[in-house]
N, C-alpha and C positions, 0 to 999 in steps of 0.2 A: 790208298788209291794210286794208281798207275796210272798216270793221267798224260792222256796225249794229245794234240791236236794233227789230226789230217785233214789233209786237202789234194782234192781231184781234180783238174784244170781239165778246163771247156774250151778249147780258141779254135779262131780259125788259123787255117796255114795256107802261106801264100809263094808264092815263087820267091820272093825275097828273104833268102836266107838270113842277112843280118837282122832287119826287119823280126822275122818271126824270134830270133834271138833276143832281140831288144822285147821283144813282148813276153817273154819267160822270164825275163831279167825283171820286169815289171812287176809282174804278178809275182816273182819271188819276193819283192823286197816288201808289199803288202802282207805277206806271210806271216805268222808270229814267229818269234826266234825259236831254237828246237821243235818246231813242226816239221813234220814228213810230209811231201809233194809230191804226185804223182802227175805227168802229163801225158798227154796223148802219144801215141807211136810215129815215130821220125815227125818229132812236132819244128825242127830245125829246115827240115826241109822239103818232107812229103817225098813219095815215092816220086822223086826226080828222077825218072829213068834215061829220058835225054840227056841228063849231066850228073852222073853218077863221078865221073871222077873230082867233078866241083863238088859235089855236096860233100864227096869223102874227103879231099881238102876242107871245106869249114867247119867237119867235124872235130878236127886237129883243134882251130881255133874254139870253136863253142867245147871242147873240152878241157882246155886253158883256163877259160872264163869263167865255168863255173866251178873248176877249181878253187877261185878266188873267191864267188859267190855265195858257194855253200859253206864257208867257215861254222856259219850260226844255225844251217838249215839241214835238211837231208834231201836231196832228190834223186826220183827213180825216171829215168829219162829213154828214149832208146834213139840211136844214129845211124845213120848210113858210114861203115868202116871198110878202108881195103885193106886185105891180106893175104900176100903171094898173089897176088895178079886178080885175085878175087873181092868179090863183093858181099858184105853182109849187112845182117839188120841187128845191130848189137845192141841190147840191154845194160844201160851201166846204173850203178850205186853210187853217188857222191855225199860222203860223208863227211860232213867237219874238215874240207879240204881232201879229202882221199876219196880213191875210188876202193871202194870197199867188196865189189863184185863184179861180173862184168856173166853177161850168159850169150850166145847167139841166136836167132829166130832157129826153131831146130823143127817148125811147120808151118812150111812155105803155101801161103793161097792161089791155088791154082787160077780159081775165076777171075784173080787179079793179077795174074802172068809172075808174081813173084819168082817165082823158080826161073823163070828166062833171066832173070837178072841179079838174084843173091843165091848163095850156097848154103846148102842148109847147115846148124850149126850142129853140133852132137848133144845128145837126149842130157848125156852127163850132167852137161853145165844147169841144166835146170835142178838145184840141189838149193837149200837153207841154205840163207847166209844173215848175217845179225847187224842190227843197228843198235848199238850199245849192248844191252842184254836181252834187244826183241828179238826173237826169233820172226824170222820175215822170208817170203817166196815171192817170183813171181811168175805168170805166163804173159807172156806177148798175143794179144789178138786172138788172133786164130787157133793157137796153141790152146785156146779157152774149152775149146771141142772137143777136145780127146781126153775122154777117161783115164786112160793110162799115166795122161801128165798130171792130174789129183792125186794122185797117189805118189808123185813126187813130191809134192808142198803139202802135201799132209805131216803138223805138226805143226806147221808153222802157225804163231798168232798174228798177223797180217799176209796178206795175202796183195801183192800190186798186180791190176792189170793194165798196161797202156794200150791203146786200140787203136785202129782208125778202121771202124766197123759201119759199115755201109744204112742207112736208114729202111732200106727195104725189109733189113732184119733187127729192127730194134729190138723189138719183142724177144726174140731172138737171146740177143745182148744182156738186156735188163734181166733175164729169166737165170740164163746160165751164170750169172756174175752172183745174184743171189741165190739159189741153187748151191754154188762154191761154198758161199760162208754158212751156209745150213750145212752141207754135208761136211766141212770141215773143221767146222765152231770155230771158226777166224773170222776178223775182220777183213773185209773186201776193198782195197780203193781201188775203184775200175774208172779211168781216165782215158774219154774218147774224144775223138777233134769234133768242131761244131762248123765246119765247113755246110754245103748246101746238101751236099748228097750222104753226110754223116747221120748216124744215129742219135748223134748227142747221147745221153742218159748216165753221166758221169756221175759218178755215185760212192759213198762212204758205207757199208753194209754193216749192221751189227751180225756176231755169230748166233743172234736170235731170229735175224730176217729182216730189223727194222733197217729201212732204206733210206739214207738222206742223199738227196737228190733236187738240182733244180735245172732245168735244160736253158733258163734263161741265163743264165750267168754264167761267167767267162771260173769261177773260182767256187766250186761246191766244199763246203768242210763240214767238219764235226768232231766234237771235244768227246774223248772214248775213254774208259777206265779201261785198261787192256785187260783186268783182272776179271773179265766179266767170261773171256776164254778157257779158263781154268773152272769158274766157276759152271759154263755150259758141261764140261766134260767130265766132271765131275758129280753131275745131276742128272745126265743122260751120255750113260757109258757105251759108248761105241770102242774103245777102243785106243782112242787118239790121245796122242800125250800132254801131259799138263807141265806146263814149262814156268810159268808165274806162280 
């Protein structure tokens, strides 16, 4: 057995950047050791748009931090980063002290003005990258919509999404995040913020469909034999690679 422990974080995010730091910081150290963490999308400081060039400085620091943090853990995170005079929504991978991947938002949400204030990133970076010998993907949010980027993480046996997906479209949310680990036979961690106007529905998916999920808690997990991937694909051949 390939036995793993993930976790999808639920919080809320507040103006106070350190604050919302200190609360990641928190909820990591509850964590069990080698467990993978997924959190919400710019859970450090929320689409700050009036002070985009502050939140791009505390990214510097909160990626310092968890440097030092994730010695024992893995987290999939994302930040507000500048570069060359621009703005982006960057995905990172922190691994046992390393950033082990990094991708840019590469589909900006219009209905939330994104694009007036980050650059989109290129399709490219959305490619497999591995946490030990996992093969792992992620999309950002909105990136969750678009068919074309499934077929970029197809392969992969987990699958991270971090969000910050609005409640009017839970249904929404909860549908295509499951949906992903069906059509993929992967594991899903899809981590949204639990703000007032969020979705919640942060969730752990098997690549059979079963959902573990609790909207009241700040910390949803579940202990996965990853081997159970290999096994979907191999019992119902689509196609998809078997990697375990």
């Amino acid at each position: 057995m390939i036995s793993k422990i993930l976790y999808a974080l639920q919080v809320k995010i507040g103006t106070d950047f350190e604050f919302n730091l200190k609360k990641v910081l928190t909820l990591l150290d509850q964590c069990q050791e080698d467990s993978i963490i997924c959190t919400p999308e710019v859970v450090f400081s929320g689409f700050a748009y009036q002070r985009m060039e502050e939140a791009a400085e505390f990214s510097k620091i909160a990626t310092q931090t968890l440097l030092e943090a994730t010695k024992n853990h893995t987290l999939i995170t994302t930040m507000i980063e500048k570069n060359h005079q621009h703005f982006f929504n960057n995905l990172k991978v922190f691994h046992k002290g390393e950033i082990v991947h990094k991708q840019s938002k590469n589909k900006l949400f219009a209905l939330g003005d994104e694009q007036l204030h980050f650059c989109a990133g290129s399709e490219d970076e959305i490619a497999p990258f591995y946490i030990d010998s996992i093969k792992c993907a992620a999309l950002n949010c909105f990136e969750l919509r678009f068919i074309d980027l499934w077929k970029r993480v197809q392969g992969a046996d987990i699958i991270f999404v971090p969000a910050q997906w609005g409640k009017q479209r839970k249904d929404q949310f909860e549908t295509l995040c499951k949906a992903l680990a069906i059509a993929n036979q992967s594991f899903v961690v899809a981590s949204d913020g639990a703000n007032d106007t969020m979705a919640k529905g942060s969730s752990v998916i098997t690549p059979y469909g079963v959902v573990y999920k609790n909207d009241k808690k700040e910390c949803v997990q579940a202990q996965v034999d990853l081997r159970e991937t290999s096994k979907m694909r191999k019992y119902i051949q689509t196609g998809i690679q078997i990697n375990l």
